[in-house]
C-alpha positions in Angstrom: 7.0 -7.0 3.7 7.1 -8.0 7.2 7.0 -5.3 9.7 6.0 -2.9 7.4 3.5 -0.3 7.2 1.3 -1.9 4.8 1.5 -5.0 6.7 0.3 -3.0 10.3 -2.5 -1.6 8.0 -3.7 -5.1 7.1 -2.4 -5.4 3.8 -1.2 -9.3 2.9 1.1 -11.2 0.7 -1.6 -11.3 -2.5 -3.4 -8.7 -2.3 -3.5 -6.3 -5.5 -3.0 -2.8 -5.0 -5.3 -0.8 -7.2 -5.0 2.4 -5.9 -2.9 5.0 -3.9 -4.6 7.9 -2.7 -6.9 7.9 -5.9 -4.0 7.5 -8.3 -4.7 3.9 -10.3 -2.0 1.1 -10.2 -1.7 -0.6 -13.6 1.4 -2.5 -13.2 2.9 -4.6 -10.7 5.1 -2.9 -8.8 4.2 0.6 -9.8 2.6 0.3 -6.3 6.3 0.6 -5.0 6.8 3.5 -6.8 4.0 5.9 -5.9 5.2 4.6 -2.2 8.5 5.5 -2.5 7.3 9.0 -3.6 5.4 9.4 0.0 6.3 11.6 2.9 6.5 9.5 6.0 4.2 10.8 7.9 1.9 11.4 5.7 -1.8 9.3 5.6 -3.1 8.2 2.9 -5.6 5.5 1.1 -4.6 2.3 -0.5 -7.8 0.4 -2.3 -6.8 -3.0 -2.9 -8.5 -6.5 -3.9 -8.0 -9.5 -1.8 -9.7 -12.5 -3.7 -12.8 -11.6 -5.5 -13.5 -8.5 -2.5 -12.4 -4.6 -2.7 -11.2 -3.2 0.3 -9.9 0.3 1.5 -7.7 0.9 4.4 -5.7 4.1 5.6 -2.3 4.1 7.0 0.8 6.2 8.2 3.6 6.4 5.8 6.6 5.2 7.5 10.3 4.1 6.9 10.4 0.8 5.5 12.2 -1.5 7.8 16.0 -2.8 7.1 16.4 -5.9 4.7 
């Protein structure tokens, strides 16, 4: 989502979110969920695959933009 913290963190449109903060994703969109349960202002680690590569990156929970 444009403008949002996972896009500031580096995350992109196809990317697969296999983790958040150790807790396994199994499901599209169960990502969403596990984020909506977040504090803002809290950091915390997303493991993802982009293509055939894992990555980590850490970010800043924050409000998700209007829209």
């Amino acid at each position: 989502m444009p403008k949002s913290p996972a896009e500031a963190a580096g995350l992109k449109a196809g990317d697969v979110v296999l983790s958040i903060n150790g807790q396994p994703v199994k499901e599209p969109g169960q990502a969403q969920g596990l984020a909506a349960d977040l504090e803002v202002g809290r950091e915390v680690e997303i493991a993802f695959r982009r293509g055939k590569e894992n990555k980590t990156v850490r970010l800043k929970v924050g409000e998700m933009p209007a829209g």
